[in-house]
N, CA, C and O atoms as a GROMACS GRO file, in nm:
protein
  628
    1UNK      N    1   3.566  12.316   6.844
    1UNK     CA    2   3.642  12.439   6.855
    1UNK      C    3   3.545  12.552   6.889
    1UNK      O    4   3.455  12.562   6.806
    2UNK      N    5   3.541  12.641   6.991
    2UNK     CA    6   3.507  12.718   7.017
    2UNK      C    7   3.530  12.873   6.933
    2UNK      O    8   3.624  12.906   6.862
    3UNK      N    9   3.412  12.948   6.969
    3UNK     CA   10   3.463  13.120   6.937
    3UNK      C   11   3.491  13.195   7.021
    3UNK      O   12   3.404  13.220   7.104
    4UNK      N   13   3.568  13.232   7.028
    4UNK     CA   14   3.625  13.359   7.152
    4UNK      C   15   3.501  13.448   7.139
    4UNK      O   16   3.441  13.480   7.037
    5UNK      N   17   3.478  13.481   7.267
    5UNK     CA   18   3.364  13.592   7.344
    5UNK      C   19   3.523  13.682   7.367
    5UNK      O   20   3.624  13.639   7.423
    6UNK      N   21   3.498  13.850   7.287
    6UNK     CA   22   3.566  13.935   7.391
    6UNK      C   23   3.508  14.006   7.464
    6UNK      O   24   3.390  13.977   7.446
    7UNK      N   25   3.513  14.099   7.552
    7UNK     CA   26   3.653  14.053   7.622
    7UNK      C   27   3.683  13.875   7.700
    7UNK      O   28   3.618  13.779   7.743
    8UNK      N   29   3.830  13.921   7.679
    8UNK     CA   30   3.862  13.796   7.755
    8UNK      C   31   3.905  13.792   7.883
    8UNK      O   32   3.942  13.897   7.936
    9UNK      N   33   3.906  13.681   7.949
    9UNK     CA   34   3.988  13.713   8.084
    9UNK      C   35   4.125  13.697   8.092
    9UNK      O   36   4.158  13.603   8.020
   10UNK      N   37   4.234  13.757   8.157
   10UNK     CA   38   4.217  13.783   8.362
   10UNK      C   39   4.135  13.913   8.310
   10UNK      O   40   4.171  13.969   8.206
   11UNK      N   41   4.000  13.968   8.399
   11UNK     CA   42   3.947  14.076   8.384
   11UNK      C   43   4.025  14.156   8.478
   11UNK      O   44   4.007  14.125   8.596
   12UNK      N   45   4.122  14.267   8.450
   12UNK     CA   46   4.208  14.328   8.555
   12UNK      C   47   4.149  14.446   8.525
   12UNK      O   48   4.231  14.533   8.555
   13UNK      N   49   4.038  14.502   8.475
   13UNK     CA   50   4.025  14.674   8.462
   13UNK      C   51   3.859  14.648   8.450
   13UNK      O   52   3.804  14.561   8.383
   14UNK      N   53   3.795  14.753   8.537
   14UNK     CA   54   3.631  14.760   8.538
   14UNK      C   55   3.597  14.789   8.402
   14UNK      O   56   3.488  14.740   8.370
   15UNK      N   57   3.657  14.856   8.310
   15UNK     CA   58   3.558  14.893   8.157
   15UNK      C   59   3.564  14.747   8.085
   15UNK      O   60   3.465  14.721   8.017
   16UNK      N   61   3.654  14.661   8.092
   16UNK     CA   62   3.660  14.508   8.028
   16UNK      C   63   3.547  14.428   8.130
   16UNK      O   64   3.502  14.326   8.079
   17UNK      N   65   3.505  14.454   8.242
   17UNK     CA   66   3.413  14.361   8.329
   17UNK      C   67   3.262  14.417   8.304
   17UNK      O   68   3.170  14.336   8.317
   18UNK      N   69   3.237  14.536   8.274
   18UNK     CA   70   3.181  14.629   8.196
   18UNK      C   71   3.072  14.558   8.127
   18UNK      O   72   2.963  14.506   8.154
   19UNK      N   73   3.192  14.594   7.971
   19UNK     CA   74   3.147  14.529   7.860
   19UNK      C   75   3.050  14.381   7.873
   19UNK      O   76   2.930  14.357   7.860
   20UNK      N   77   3.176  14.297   7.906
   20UNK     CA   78   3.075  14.155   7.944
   20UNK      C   79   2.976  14.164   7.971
   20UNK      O   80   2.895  14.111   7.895
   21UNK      N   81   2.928  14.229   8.083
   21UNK     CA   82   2.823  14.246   8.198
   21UNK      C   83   2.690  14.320   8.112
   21UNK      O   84   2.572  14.287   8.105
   22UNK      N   85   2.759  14.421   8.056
   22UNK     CA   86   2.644  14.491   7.897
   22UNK      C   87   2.608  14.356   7.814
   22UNK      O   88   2.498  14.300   7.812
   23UNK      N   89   2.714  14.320   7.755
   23UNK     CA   90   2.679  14.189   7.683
   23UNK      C   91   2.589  14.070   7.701
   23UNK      O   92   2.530  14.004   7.616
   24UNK      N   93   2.593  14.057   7.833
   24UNK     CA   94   2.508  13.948   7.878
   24UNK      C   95   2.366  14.002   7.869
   24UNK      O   96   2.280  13.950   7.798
   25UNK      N   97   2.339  14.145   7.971
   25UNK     CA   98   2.224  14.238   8.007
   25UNK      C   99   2.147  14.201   7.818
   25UNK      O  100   2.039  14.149   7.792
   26UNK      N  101   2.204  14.228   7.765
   26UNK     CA  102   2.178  14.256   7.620
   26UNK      C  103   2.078  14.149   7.535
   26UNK      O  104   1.971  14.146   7.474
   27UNK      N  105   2.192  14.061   7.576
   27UNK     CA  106   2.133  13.907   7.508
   27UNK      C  107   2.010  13.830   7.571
   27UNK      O  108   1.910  13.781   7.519
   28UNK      N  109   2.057  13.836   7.714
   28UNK     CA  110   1.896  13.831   7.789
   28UNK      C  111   1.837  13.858   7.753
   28UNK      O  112   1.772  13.777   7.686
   29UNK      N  113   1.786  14.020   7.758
   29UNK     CA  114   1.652  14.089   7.675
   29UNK      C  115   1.626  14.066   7.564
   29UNK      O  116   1.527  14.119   7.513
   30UNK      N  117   1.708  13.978   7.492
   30UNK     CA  118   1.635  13.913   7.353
   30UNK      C  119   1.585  13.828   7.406
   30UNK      O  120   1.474  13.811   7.354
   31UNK      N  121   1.598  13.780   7.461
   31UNK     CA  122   1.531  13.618   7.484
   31UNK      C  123   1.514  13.549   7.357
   31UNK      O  124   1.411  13.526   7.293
   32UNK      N  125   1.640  13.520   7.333
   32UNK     CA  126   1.644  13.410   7.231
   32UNK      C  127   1.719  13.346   7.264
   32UNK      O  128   1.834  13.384   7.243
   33UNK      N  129   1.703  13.228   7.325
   33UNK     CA  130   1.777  13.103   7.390
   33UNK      C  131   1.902  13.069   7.248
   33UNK      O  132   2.021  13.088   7.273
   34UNK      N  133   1.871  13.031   7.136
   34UNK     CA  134   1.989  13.000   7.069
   34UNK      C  135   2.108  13.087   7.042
   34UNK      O  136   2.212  13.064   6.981
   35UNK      N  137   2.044  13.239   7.134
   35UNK     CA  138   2.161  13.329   7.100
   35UNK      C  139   2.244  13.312   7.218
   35UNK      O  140   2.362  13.279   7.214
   36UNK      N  141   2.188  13.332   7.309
   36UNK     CA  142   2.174  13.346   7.464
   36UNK      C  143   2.312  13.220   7.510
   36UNK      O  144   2.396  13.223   7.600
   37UNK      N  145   2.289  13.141   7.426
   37UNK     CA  146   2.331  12.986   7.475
   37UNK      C  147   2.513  12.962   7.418
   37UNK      O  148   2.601  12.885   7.458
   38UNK      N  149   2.510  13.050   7.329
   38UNK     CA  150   2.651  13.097   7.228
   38UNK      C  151   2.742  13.151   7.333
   38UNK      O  152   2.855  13.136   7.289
   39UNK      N  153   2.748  13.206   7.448
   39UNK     CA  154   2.802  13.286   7.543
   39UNK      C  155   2.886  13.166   7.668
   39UNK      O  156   2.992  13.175   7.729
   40UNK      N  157   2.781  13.063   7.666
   40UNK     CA  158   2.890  12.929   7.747
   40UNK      C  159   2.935  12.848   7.639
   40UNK      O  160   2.928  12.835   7.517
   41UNK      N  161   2.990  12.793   7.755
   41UNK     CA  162   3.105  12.666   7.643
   41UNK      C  163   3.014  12.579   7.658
   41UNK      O  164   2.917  12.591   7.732
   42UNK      N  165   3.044  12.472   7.578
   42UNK     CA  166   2.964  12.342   7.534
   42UNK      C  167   2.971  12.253   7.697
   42UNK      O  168   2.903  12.153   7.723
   43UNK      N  169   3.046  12.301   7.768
   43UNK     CA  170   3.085  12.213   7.880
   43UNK      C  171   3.006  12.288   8.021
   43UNK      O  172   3.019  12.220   8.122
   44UNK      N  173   2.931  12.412   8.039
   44UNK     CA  174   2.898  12.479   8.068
   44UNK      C  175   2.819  12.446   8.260
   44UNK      O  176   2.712  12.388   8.243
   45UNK      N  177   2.831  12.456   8.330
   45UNK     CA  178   2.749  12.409   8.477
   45UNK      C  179   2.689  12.544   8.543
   45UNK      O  180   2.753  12.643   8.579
   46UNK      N  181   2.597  12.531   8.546
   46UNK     CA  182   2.463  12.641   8.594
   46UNK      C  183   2.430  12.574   8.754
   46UNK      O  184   2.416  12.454   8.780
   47UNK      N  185   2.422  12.679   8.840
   47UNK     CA  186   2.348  12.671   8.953
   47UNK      C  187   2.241  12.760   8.972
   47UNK      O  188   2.265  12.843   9.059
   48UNK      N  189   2.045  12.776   8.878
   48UNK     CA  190   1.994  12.860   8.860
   48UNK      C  191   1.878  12.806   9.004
   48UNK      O  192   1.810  12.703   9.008
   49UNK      N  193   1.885  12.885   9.079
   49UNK     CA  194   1.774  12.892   9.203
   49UNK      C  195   1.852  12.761   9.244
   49UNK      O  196   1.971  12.750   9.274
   50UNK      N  197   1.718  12.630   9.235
   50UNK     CA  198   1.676  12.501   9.262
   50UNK      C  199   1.765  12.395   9.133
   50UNK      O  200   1.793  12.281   9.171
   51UNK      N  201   1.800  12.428   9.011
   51UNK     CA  202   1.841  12.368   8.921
   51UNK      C  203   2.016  12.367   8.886
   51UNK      O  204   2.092  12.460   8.864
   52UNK      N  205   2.035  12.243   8.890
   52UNK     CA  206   2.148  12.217   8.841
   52UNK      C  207   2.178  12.180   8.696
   52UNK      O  208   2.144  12.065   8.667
   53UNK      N  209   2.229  12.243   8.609
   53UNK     CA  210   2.214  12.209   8.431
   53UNK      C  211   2.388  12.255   8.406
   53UNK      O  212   2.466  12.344   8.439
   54UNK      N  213   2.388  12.134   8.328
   54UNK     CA  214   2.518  12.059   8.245
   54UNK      C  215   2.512  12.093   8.095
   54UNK      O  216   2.430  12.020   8.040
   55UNK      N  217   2.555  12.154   8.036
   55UNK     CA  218   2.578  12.175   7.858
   55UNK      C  219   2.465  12.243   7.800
   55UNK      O  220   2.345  12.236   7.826
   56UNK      N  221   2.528  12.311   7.715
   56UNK     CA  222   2.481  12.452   7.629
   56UNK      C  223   2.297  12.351   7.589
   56UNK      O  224   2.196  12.409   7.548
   57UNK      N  225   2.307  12.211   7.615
   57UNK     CA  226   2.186  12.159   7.540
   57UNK      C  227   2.071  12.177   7.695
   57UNK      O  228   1.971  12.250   7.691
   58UNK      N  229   2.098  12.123   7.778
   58UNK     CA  230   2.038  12.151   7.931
   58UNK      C  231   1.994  12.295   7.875
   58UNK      O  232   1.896  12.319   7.805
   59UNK      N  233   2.094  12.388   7.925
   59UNK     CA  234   2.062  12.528   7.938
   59UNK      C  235   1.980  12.556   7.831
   59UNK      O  236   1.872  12.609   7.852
   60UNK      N  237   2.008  12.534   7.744
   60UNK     CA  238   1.889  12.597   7.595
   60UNK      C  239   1.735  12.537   7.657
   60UNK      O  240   1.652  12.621   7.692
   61UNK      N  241   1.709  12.421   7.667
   61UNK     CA  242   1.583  12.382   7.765
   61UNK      C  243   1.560  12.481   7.848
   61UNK      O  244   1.478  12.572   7.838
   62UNK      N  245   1.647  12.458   7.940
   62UNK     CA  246   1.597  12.581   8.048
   62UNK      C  247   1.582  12.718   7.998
   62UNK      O  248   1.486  12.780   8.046
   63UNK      N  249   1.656  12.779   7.912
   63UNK     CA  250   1.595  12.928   7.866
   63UNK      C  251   1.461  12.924   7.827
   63UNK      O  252   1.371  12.984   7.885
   64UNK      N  253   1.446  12.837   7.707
   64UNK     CA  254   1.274  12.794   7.619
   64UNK      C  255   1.195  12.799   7.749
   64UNK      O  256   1.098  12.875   7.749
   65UNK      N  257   1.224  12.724   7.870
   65UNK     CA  258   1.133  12.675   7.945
   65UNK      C  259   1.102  12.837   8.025
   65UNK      O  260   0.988  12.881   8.035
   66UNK      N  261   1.221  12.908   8.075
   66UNK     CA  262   1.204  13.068   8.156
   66UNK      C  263   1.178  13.134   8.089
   66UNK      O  264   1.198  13.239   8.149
   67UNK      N  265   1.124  13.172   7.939
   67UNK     CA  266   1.072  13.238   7.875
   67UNK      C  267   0.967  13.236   7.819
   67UNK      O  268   0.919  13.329   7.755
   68UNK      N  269   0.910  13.106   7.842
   68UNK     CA  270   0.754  13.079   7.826
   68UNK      C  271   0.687  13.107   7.956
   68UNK      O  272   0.576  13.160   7.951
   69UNK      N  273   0.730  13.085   8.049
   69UNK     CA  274   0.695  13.139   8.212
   69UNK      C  275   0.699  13.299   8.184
   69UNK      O  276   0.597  13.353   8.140
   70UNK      N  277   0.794  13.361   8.204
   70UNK     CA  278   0.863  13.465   8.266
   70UNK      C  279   0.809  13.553   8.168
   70UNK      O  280   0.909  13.588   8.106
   71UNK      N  281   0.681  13.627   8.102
   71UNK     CA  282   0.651  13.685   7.999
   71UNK      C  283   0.677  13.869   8.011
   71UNK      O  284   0.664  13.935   8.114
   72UNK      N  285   0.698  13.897   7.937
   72UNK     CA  286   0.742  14.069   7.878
   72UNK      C  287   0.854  14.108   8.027
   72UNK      O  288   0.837  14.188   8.119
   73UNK      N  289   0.981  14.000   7.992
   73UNK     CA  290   1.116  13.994   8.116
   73UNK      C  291   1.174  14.113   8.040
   73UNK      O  292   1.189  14.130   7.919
   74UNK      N  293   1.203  14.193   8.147
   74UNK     CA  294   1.321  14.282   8.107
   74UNK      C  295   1.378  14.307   8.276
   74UNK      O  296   1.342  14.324   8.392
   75UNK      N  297   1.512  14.293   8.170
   75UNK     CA  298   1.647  14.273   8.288
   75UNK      C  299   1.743  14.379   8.292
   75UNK      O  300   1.790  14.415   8.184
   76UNK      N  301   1.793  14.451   8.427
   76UNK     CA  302   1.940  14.510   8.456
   76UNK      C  303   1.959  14.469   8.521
   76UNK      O  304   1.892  14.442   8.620
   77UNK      N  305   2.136  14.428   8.476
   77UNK     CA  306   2.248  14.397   8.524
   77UNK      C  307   2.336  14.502   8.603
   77UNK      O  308   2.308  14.621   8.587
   78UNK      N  309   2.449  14.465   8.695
   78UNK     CA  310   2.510  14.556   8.780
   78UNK      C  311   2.654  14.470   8.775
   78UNK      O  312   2.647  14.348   8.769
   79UNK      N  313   2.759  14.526   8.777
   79UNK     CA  314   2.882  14.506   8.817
   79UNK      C  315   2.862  14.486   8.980
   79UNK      O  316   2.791  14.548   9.059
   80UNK      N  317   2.944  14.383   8.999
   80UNK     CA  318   2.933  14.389   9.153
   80UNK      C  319   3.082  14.382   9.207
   80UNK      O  320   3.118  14.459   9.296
   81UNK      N  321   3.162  14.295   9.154
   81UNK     CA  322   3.294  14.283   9.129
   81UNK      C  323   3.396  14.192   9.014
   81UNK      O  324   3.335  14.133   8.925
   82UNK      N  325   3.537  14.182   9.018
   82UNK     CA  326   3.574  14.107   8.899
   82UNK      C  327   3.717  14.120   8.928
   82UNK      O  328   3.765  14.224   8.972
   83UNK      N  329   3.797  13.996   8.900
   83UNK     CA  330   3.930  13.974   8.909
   83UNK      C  331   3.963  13.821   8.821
   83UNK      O  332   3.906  13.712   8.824
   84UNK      N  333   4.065  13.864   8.755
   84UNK     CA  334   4.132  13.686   8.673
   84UNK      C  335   3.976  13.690   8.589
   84UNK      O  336   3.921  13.779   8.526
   85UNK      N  337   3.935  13.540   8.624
   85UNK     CA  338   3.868  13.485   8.545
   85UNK      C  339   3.671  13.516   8.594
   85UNK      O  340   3.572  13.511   8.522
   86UNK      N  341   3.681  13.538   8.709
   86UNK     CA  342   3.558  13.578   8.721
   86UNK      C  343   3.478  13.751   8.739
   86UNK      O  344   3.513  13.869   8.752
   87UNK      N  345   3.358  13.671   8.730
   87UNK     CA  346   3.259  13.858   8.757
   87UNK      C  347   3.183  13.790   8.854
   87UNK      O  348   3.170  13.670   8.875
   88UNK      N  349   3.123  13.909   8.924
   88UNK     CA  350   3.020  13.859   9.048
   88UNK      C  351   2.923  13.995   8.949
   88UNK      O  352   2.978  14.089   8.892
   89UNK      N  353   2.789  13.972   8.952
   89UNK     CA  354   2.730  14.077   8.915
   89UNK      C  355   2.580  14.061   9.033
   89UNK      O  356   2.549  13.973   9.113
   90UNK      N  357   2.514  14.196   8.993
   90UNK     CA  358   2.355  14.204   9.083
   90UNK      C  359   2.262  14.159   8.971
   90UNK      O  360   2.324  14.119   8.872
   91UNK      N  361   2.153  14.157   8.963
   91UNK     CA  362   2.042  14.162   8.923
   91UNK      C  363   1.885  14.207   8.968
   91UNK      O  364   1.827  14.178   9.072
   92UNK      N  365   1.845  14.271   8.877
   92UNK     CA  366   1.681  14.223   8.917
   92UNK      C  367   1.601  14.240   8.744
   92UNK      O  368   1.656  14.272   8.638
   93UNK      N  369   1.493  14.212   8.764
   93UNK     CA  370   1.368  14.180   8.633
   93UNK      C  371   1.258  14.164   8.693
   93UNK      O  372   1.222  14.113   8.800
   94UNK      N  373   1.180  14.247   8.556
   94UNK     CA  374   1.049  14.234   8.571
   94UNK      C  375   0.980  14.121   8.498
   94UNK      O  376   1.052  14.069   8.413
   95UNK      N  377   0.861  14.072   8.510
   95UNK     CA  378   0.778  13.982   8.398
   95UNK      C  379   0.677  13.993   8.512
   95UNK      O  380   0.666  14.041   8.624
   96UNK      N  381   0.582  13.896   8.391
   96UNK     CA  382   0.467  13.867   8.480
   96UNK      C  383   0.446  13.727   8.384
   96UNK      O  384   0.512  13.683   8.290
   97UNK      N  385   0.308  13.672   8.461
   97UNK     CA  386   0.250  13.493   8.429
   97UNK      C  387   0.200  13.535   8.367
   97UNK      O  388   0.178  13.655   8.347
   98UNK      N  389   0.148  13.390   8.289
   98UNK     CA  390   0.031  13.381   8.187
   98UNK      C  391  -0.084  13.446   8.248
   98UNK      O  392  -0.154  13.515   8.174
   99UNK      N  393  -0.123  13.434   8.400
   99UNK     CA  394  -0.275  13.536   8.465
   99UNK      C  395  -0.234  13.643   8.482
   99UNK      O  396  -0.311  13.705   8.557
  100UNK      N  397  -0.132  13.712   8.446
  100UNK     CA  398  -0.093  13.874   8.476
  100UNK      C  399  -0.068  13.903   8.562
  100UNK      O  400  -0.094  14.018   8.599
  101UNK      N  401   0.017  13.789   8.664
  101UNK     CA  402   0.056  13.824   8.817
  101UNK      C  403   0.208  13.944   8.807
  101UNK      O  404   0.290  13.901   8.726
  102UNK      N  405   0.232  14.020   8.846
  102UNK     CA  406   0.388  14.070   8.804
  102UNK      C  407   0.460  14.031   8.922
  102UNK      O  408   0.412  13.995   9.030
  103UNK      N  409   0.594  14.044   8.886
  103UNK     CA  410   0.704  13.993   8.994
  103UNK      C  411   0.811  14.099   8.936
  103UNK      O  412   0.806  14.168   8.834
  104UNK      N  413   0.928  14.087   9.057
  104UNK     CA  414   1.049  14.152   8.978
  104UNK      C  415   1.149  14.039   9.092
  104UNK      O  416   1.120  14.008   9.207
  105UNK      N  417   1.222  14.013   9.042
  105UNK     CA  418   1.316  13.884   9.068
  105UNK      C  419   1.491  13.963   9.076
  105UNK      O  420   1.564  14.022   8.997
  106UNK      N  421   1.499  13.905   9.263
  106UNK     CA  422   1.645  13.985   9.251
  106UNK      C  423   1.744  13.868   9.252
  106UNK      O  424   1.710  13.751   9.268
  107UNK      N  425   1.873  13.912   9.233
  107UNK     CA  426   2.000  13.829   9.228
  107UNK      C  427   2.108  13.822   9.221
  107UNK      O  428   2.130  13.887   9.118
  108UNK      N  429   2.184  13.795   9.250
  108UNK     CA  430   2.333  13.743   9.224
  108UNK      C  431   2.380  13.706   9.116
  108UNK      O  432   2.287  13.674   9.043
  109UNK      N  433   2.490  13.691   9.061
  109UNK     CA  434   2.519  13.540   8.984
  109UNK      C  435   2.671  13.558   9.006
  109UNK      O  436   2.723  13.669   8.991
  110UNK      N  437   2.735  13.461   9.037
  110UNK     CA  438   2.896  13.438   9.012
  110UNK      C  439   2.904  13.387   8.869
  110UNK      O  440   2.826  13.316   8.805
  111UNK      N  441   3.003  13.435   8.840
  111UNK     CA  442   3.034  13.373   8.677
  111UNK      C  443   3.204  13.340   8.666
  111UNK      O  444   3.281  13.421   8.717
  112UNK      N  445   3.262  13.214   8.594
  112UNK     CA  446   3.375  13.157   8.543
  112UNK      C  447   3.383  13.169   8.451
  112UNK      O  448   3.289  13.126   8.383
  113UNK      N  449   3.510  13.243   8.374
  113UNK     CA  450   3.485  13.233   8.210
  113UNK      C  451   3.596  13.154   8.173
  113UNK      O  452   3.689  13.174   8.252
  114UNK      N  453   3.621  13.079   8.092
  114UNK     CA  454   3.714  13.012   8.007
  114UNK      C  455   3.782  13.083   7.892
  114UNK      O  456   3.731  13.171   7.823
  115UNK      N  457   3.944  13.013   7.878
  115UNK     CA  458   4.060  13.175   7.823
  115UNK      C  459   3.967  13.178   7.665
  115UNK      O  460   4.033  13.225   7.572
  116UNK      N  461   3.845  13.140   7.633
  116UNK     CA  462   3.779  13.250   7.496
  116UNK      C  463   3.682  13.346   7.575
  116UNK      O  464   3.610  13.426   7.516
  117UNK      N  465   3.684  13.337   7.676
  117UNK     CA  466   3.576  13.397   7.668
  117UNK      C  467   3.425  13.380   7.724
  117UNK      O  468   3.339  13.463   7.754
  118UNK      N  469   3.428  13.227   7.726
  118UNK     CA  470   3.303  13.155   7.728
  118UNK      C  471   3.284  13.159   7.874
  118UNK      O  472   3.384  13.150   7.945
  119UNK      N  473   3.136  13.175   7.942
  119UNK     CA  474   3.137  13.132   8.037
  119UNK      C  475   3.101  12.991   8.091
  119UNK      O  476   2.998  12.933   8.058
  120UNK      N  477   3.210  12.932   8.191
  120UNK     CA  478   3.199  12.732   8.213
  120UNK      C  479   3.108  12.764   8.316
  120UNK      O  480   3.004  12.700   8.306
  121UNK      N  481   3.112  12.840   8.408
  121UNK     CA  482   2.998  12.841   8.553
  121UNK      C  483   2.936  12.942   8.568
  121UNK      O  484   2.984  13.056   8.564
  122UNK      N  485   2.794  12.904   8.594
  122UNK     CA  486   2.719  13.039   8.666
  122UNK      C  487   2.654  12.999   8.728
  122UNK      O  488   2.583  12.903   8.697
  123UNK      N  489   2.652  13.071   8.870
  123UNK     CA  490   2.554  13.021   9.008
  123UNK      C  491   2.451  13.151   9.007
  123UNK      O  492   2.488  13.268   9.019
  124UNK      N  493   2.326  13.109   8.992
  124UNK     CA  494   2.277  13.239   9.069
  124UNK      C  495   2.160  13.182   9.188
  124UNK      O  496   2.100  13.076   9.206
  125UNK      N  497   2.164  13.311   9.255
  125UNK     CA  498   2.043  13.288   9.369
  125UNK      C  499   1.963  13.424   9.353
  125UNK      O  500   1.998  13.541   9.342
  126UNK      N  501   1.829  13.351   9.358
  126UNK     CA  502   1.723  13.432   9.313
  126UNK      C  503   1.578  13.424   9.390
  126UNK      O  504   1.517  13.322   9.424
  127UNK      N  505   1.541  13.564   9.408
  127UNK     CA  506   1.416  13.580   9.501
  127UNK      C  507   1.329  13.643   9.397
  127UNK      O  508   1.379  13.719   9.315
  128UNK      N  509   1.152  13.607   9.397
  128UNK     CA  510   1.096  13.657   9.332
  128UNK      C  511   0.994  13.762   9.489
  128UNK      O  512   0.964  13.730   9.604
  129UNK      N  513   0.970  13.903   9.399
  129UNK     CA  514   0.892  13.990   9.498
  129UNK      C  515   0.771  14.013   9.419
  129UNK      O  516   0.776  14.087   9.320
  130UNK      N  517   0.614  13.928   9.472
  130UNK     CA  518   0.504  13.965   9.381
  130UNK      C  519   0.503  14.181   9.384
  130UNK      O  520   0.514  14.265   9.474
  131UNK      N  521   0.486  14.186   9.258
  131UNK     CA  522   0.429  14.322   9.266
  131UNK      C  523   0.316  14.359   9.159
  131UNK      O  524   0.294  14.274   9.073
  132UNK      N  525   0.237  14.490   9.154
  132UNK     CA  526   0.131  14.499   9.111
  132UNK      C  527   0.200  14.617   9.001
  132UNK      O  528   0.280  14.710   9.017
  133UNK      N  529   0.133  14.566   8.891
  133UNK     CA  530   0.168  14.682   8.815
  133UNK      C  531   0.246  14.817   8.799
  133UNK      O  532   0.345  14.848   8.732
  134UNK      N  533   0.138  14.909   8.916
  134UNK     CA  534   0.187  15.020   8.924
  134UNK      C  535   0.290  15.017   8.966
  134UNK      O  536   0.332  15.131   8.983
  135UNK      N  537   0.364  14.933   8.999
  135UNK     CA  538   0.488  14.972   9.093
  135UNK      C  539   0.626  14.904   8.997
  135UNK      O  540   0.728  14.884   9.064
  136UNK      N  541   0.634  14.865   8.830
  136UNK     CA  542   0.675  14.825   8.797
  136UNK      C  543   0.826  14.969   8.756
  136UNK      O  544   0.796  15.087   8.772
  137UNK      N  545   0.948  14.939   8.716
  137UNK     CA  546   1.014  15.018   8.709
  137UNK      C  547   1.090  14.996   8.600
  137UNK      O  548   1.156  15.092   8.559
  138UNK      N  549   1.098  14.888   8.542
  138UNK     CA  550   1.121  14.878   8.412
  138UNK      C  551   1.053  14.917   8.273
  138UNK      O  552   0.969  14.830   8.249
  139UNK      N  553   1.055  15.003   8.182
  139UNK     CA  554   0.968  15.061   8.088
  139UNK      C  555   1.048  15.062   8.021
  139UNK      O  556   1.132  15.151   8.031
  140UNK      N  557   1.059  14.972   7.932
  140UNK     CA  558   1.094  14.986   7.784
  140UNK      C  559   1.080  14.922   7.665
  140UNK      O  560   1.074  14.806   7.705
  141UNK      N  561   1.072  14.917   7.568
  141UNK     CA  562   1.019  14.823   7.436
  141UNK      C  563   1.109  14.709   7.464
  141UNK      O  564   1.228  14.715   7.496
  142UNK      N  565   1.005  14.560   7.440
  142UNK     CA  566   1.098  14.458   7.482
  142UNK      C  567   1.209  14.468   7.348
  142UNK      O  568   1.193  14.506   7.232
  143UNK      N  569   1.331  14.415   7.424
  143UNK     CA  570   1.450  14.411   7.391
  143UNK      C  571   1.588  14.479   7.460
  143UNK      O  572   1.549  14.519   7.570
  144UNK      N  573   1.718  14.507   7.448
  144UNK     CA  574   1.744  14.570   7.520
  144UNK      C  575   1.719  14.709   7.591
  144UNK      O  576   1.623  14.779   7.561
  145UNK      N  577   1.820  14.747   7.693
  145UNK     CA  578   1.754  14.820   7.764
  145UNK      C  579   1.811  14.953   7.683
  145UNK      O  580   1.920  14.961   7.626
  146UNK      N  581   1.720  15.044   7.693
  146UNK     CA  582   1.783  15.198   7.598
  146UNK      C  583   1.878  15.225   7.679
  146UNK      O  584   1.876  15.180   7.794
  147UNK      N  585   1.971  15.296   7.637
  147UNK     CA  586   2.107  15.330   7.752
  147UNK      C  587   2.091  15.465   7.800
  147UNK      O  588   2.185  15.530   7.845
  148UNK      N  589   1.944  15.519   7.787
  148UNK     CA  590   1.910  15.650   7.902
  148UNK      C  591   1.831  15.563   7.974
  148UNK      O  592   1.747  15.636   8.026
  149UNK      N  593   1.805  15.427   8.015
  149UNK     CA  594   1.721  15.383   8.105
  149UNK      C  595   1.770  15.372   8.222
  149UNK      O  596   1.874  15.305   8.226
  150UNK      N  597   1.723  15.425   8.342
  150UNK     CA  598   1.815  15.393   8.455
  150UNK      C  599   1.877  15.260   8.511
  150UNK      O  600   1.837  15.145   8.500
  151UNK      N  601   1.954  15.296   8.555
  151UNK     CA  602   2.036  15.122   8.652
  151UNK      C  603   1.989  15.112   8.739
  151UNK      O  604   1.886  15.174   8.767
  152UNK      N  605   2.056  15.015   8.828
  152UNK     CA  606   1.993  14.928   8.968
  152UNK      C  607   1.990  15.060   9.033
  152UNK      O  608   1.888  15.106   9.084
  153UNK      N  609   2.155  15.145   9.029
  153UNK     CA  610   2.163  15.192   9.128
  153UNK      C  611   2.085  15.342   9.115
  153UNK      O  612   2.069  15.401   9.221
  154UNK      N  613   2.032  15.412   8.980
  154UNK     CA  614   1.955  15.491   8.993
  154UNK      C  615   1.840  15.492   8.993
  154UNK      O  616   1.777  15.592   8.960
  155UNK      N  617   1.768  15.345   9.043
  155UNK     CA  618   1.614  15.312   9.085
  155UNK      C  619   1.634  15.260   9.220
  155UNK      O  620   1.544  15.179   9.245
  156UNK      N  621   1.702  15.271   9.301
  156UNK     CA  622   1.751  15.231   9.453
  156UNK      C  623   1.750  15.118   9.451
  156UNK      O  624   1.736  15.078   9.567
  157UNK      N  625   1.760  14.999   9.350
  157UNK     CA  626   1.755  14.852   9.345
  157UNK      C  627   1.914  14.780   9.435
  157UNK      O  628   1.931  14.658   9.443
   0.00000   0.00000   0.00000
């Protein structure tokens, strides 16, 4: 038996596609895969870059595994669109490697949610852009993002 995630879908109004879209942004920046992983259903299918992953147990691997890579990640999210059962959102993030290379990684993701809530599909496609420090645009204490921090669209992302 599952727990309802609200909101639920048909998403028919932008402040309910919103929320979600905060919600997710949110849980990311913890990077805590066992929290992170509460948000799909047990039945869950990921299309991340190159990887195809099946159930909340796959995906928990794969978070452990992008968060030992992907070090001091901080992520904004963007509404991109939303109707019925899905959201299309933007992305980008910063991190850098274990040698202190930095990147900021842009993206997509389509998302399916199931009537709790849960999301069953997410595709994303994702480009990483090496960058050097100075040019990083994310600043904030890891965790979520402060809500005076700017968005995609007020850093021209």
């Amino acid at each position: 038996m599952s727990t309802k995630r609200p909101p639920l879908p048909p998403f028919v109004d932008e402040a309910s596609a919103r929320i979600k879209v905060q919600m997710a942004e949110d849980a990311w920046n913890g990077r805590d895969p066992e929290r992170v992983i509460l948000a799909y259903s047990e039945e869950s299918r990921w299309r991340n870059r190159h990887e195809f992953l099946e159930g909340r147990a796959q995906i928990l691997e794969f978070l452990k595994r992008k968060w030992a890579k992907e070090l001091e990640y901080r992520l904004i999210k963007g509404l991109w669109a939303y109707g019925g059962d899905r959201i299309a959102v933007r992305f980008a993030y910063e991190w850098h490697d274990r040698e202190g290379h930095w990147f900021r990684s842009y993206g997509n993701e389509n998302w399916i949610f199931d009537g709790d809530g849960l999301m069953r599909c997410r595709f994303a496609s994702i480009n990483d852009l090496p960058i050097v420090a100075s040019q990083r645009l994310f600043h904030w204490p890891l965790g979520p993002r402060p809500k005076e921090h700017p968005d995609l669209d007020d850093l021209g992302l």
